[in-house]
N, C-alpha and C positions, 0 to 999 in steps of 0.2 A: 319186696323192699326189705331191706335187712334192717334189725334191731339197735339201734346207737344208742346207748348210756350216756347220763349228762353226766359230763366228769363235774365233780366239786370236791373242793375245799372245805369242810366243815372246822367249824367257827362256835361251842360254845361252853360256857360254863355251870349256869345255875342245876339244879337235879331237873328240869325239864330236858335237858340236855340227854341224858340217860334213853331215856323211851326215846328219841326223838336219832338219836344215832344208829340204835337200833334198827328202828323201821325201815330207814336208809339203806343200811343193810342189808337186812331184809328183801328190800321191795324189787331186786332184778334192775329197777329203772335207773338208778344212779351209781356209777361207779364213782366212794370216796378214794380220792386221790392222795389224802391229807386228812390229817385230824388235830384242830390245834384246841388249845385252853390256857387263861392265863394263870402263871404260874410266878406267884409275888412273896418277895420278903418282907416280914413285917419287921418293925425295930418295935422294941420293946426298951423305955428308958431303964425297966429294971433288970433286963434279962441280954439272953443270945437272943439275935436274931433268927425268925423262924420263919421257915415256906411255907406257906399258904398254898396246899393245891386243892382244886375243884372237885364236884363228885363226877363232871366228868372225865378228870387226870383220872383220879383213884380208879373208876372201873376199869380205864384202857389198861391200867398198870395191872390191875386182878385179872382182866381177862388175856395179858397177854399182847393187846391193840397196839401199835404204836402211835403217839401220842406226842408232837410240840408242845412242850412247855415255854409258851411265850409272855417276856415281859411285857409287849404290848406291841401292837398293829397299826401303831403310829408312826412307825418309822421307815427309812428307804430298806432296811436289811429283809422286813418281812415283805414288802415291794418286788425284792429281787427274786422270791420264788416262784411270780407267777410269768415275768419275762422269758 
């Protein structure tokens, strides 16, 4: 019987996100397919508007990962990647 990886889409942002993509990686059993995190502007009445990104953006961008930066998972457009 030969080996199947579950393919996934991984989906986070908080720093648990970090060790937790890793391991993933790591472990042989899942091939990621995908890596997203959200990635938001904040307004500032005083200021420029500023990105906000995750510490899981920040690692994929240090280590090289590629990485969606997405405004949000509510919508038909991020729907359309898994069809």
């Amino acid at each position: 019987m030969s080996e199947r990886r579950i393919k996934t889409y991984y989906l986070g942002s908080g720093s648990i996100s970090v060790p937790v993509l890793c391991g993933l990686l790591r472990s042989g059993l899942v091939e990621v397919v995908g890596i997203g995190s959200q990635r938001k502007a904040l307004k500032s009445a005083r200021g420029p508007v500023r990105t906000m990104t995750t510490p899981l953006i920040k690692y994929c961008e240090a280590n090289g990962i590629q990485v969606d930066g997405l405004a949000s998972v509510n919508n038909e457009e991020f729907y359309e990647r898994f069809r």
